[in-house]
C-alpha positions as CSV (number, residue, x, y, z in Angstrom):
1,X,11.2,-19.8,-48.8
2,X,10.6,-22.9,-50.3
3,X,11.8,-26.4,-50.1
4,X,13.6,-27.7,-52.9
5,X,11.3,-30.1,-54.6
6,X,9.7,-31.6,-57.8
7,X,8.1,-29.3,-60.3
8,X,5.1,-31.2,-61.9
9,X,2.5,-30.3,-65.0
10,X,-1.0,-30.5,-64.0
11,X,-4.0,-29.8,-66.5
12,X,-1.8,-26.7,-68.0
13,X,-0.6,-25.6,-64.2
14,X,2.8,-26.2,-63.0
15,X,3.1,-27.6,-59.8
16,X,5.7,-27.8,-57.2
17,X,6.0,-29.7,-54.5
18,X,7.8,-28.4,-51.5
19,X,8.0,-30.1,-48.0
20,X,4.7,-28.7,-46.9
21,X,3.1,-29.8,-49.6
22,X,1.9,-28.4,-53.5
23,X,2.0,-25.0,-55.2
24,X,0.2,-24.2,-57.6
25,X,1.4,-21.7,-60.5
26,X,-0.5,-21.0,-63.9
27,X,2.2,-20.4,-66.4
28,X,0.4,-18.3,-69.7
29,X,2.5,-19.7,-72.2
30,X,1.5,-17.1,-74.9
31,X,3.3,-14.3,-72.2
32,X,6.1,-16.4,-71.4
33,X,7.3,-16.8,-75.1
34,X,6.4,-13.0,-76.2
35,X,8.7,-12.6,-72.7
36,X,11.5,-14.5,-74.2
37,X,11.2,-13.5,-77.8
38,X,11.7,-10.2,-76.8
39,X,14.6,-10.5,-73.8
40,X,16.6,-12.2,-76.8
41,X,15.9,-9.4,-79.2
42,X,17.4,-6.8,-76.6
43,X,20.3,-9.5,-76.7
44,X,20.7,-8.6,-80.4
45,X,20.9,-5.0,-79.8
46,X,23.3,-5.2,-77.6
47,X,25.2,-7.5,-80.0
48,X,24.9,-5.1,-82.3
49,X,26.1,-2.0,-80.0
50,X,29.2,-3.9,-79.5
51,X,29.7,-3.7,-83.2
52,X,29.0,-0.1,-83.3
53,X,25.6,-0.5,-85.5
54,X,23.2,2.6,-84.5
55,X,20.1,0.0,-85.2
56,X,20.6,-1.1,-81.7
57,X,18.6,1.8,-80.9
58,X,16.3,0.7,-82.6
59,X,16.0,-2.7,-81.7
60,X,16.0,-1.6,-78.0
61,X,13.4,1.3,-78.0
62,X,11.0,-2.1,-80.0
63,X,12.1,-4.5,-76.8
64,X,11.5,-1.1,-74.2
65,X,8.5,-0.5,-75.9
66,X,7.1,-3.9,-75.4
67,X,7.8,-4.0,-71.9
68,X,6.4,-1.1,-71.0
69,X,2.6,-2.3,-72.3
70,X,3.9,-5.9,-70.7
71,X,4.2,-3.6,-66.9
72,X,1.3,-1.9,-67.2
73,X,-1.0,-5.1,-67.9
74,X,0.7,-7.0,-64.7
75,X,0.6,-3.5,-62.4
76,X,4.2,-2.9,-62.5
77,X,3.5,0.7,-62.9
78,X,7.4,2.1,-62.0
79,X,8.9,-0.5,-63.9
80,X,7.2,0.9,-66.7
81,X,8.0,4.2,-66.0
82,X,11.8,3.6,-65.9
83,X,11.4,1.4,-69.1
84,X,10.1,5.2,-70.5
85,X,13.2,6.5,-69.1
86,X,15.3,4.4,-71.2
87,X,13.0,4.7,-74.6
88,X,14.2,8.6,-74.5
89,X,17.5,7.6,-73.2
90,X,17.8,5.7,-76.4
91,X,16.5,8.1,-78.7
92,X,19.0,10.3,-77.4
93,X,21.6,7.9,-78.2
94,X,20.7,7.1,-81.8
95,X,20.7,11.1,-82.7
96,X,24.2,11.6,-81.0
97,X,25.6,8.3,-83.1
98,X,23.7,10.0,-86.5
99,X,25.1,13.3,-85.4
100,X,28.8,12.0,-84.8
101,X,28.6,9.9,-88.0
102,X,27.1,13.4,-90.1
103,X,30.6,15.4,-88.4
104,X,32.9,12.0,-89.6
105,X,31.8,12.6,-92.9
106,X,32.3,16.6,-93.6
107,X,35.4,16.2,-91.5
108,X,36.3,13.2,-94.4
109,X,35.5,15.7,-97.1
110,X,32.9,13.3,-98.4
């Protein structure tokens, strides 16, 4: 573990200084924002699950999507899997919701 310490920029490299001296870490800036972009995105689908909107699938199977090319490209090769997992878990979802809102309407007569 490290010391708590100062976190400095550097020529484009954070650096952070611990009691036994610097570490360096390159932060790609491009990855980081496509990171957070996309984290908030799945925020939104969940915002819109909670309002019972069947685009959160959607929205989620975009975000899953993403991270599963983002695993791959840093070696996180069973993170990527599970994130796999969840795009079918999610398709599943979004064809129970159509099929639930198809049975509200003939049951509505409409």
């Amino acid at each position: 573990m490290y010391a708590l310490g100062a976190v400095l920029n550097f020529q484009g490299m954070s650096c952070i200084l611990t009691g036994s001296g610097f570490l360096m870490v390159e932060i790609n800036w491009i990855s980081e924002s496509l990171d957070t972009a996309f984290s908030l995105l799945g925020k939104y689908g969940r915002w819109m699950n909670a309002k019972g909107k069947k685009v959160c699938f959607i929205i989620w199977n975009i975000c899953v999507l993403y991270w599963i090319v983002r695993n791959m490209y840093i070696g996180l090769y069973s993170q990527a899997i599970f994130c796999l997992v969840s795009v079918f878990i999610n398709t599943f979802g979004y064809f129970k919701w159509s099929e639930k809102e198809r049975l509200l309407v003939v049951e509505k007569g409409v």
